[in-house]
N, C-alpha and C positions, 0 to 999 in steps of 0.2 A: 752303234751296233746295227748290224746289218738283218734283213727278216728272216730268218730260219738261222741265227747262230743263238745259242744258249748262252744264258747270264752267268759270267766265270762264277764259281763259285769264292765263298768268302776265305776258304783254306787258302785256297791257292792264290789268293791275291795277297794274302797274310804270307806265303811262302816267297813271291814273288819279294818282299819288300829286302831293303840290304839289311846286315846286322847292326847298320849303323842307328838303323830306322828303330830297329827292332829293340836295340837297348836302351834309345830314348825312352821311346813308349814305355817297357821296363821301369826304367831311373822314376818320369814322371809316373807311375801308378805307385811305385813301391814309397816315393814322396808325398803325395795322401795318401798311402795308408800311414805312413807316419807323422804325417800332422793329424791326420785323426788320434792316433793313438796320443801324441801330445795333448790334443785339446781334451780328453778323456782324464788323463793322466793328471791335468789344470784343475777341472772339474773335482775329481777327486778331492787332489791335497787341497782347495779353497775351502771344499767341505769339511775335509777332514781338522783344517785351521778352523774354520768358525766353530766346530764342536768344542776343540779343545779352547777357543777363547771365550764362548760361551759359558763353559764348564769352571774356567779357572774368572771368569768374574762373576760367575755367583757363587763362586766360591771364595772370592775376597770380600764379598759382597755380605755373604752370611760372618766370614770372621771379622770385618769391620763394623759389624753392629752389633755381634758377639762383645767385641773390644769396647766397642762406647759404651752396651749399655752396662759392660764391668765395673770402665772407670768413672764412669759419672751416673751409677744407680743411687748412689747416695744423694746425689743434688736433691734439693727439697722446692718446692715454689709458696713463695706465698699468694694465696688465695685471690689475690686484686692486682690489676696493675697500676702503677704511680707516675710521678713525675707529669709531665705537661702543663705544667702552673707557670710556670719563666716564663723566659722569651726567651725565640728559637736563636741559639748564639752560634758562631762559628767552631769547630774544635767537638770533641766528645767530654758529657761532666757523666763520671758515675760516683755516685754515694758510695761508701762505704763504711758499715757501721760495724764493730765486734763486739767481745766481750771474752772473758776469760771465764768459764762457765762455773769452775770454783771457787770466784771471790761473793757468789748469790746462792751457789748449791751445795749442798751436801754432798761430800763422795757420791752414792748410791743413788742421787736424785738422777732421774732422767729429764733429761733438757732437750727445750725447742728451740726453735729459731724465735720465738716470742721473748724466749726467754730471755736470748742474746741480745735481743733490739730492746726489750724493756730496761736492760742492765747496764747499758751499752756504756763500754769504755774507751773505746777506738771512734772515731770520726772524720774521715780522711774523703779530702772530696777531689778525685781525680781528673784531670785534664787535661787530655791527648790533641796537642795543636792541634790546627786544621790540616797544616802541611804532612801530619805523625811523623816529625822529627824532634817533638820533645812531651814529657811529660813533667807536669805541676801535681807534686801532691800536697793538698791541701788541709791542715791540721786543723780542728775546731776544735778548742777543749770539750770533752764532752759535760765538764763541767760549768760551763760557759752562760749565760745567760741570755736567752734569746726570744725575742716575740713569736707567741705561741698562738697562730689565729684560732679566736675563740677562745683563749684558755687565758691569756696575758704571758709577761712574761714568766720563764722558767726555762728548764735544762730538755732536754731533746729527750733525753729518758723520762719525763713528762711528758711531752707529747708522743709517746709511744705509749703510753699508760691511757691516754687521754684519747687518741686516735689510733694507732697501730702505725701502719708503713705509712700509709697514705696520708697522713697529720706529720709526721717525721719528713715526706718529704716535700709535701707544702712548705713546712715551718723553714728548711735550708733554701728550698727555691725563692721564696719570700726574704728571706735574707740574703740568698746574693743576688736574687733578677738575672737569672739564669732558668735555663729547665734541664733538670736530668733528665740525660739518655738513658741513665740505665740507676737502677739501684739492688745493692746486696749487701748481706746480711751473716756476719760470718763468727764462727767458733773460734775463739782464736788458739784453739790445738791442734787447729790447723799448720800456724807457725811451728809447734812444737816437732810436730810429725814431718813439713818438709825440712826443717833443720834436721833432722835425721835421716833424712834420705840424701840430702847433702854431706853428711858426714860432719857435720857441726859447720857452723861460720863464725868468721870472724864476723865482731860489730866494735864501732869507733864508738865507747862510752863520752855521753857530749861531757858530763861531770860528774865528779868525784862526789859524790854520794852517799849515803847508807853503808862506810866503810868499802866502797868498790872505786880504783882509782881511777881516773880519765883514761883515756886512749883506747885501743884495740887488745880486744878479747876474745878468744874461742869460745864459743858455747855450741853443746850441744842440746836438745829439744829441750830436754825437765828445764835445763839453766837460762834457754832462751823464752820459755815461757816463764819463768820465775824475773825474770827482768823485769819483764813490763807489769807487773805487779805493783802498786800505789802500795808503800809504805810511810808508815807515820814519819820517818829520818827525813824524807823530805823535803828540802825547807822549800821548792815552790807547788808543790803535792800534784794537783793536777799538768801543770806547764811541765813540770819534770819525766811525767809519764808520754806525755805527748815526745817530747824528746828520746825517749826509751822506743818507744813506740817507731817514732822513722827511723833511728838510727836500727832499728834490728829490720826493719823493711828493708833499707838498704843494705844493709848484708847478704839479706837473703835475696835479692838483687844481683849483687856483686856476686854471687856462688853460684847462682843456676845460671844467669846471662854472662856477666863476661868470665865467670869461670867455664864456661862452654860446657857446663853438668846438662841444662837443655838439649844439647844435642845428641847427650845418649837414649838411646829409647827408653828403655828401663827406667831410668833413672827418672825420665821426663814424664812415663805412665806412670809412678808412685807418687811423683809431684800433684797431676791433674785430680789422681784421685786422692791423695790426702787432701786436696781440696775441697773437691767434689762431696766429700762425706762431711765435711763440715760447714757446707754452702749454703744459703737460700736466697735462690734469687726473683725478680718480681714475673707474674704470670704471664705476659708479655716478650719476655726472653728466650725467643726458640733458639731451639741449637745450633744453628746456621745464624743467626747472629751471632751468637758465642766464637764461631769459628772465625767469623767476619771482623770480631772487633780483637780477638787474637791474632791475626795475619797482620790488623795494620796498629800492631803495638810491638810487631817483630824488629823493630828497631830500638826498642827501649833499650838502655841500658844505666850505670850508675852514670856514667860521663852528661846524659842528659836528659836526667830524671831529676828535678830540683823540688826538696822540701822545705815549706815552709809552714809558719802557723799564722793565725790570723791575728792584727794585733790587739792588744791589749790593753788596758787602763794602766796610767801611770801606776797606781795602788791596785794589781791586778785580785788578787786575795781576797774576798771577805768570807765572813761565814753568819749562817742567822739560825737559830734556832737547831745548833750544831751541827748544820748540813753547809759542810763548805763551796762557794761558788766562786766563778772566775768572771771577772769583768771585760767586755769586750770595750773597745774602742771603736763608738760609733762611726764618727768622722773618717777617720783612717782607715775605719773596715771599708768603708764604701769606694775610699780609693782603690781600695785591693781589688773589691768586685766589679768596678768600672773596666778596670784591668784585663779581669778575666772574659767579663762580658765579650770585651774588643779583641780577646783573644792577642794579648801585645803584655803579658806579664813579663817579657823580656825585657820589655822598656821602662815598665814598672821596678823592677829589680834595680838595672842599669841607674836609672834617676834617686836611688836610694828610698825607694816604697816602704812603707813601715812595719809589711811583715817579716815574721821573725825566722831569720833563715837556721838550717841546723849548722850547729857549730862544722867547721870544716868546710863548708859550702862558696863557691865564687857564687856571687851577683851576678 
């Protein structure tokens, strides 16, 4: 630009340009402002997603602890925690000990879990391989006779008299050289209540009995708790019940798992909590355990869940001072619990082991 001409002005250099120039410029302004308004638009909805996912998980958040603490308000703990007396084995052991709170209480008596465990008529010591592709349950009579540290021998309802949980579950870990994972303590109207939310189950009677003939039976709760009731007809009193005992386990097995009743909700929240209300388990048991050792027991079923009991004296029977007892077979029990220690009761079974399997049962 030359000295005395003036700087065009910017209109007219704007004027100067072609349309072609002109609708570029256009195109590219009118294209940020619509990626602006995109990015806006972005901002927005991210916001307005995180509220509503903010919003709807505390609010599953409040009805999932609304829900748990429904179905398992009833759970009880006992006061102490147990087990750790064994040796650390491969596999999960949990105790389990019941009782039918009618055959020690009166109707109208209010009962504990003390109650259950001083009574106890169930004795079942469970064990989820290492792999959790099978389950052992484990029968003890509870009428059985067993060294009781510090006390001598006697019956496990002894040493719950004697020591409470913690002497009960010494006195099993001392007997198999094992340690329980876990131990609980249960009502057994428990049974009653999920057979009715099952809608009764069948159970495979091992024998003919008390006027009840062998084979499969419907029962529903009152009939399934009335089973396992030790009457005087009898003729191996304790051993019989023990029989009574897995074979209604197994049912109720066979009706929630492979009848696929677990997988309705409903049905599976009535299960947890007719549980739950008759449960107590040791002080050491948080809920995320609970959920932990339910996920890897989701393979359980009847196909490979085997029951047996422990064996027994040739003359398993005696009775002294009209309190009848069941004789254990030392030698032979220690096979069993070698077995389980090594976690290979497969092999035990297979090689002909000398516990007593429930009638119906492959080795």
């Amino acid at each position: 630009m030359t000295e005395g001409e003036s700087e065009e002005p910017a209109e007219e250099a704007w004027l100067e340009r072609s349309p072609e120039e002109i609708e570029e410029r256009q195109r590219r302004h009118h294209e940020r402002r619509e990626a602006h308004r995109r990015k806006v638009r972005r901002r927005r909805r991210r916001k307005r997603i995180a509220i509503v996912a903010g919003v709807t998980l505390a609010t599953l958040l409040v009805l999932g602890v609304t829900w748990f603490w429904w179905t398992f308000g009833g759970l009880e703990r006992m006061p102490e925690s147990v087990g750790q007396a064994g040796a650390s084995t491969p596999g999960t052991n949990i105790l389990l000990v019941g009782s039918d709170p009618a055959a020690s209480l009166s109707p109208n008596a209010h009962h504990t879990w003390r109650d259950d465990l001083d009574h106890s008529q169930l004795v079942m010591l469970l064990h989820m391989t290492e792999s959790g592709k099978a389950l052992y349950v484990i029968s003890i009579p509870s009428d059985g006779i067993v060294n009781i540290p510090g006390v001598g021998p006697g019956k496990l309802s002894d040493a719950a008299t004697a020591g409470g949980p913690r002497l009960v579950a010494r006195t099993v870990e001392e007997l198999t050289g094992v340690r329980l994972d876990r131990f609980a303590v249960l009502d057994l109207n428990a049974f009653r209540e999920i057979t009715d939310v099952l809608d009764g189950v069948v159970v495979d009677v091992p024998r003919a009995v008390c006027d009840l003939p062998a084979g499969p039976r419907r029962f529903d709760g009152q009939a399934a708790l009335d089973y396992l009731t030790l009457q005087p007809c009898m003729p191996r009193k304790d051993l019989d019940r023990v029989q009574r005992q897995q074979s209604l386990v197994r049912g109720l097995i066979r009706g929630a798992l492979d009848g696929g009743a677990i997988t309705h909700p409903l049905a599976l929240n009535r299960m947890l909590r007719a549980t739950s209300m008759h449960l107590a388990v040791e002080h050491g048991f948080s809920y995320p355990s609970m959920f932990r050792l339910l996920w890897s027991m989701r393979h359980v079923r009847t196909g490979n869940t085997t029951f047996l009991t422990v064996p027994v004296a040739a003359k398993p029977l005696a009775t002294q001072d009209g309190t009848d007892y069941v004789v254990l077979d030392e030698a032979r029990d220690n096979e069993l619990w070698q077995a389980l220690r090594d976690d290979r009761l497969v092999e035990y079974l297979a090689l002909g082991g000398g516990a007593e399997l429930l009638p119906g049962q492959q080795p």
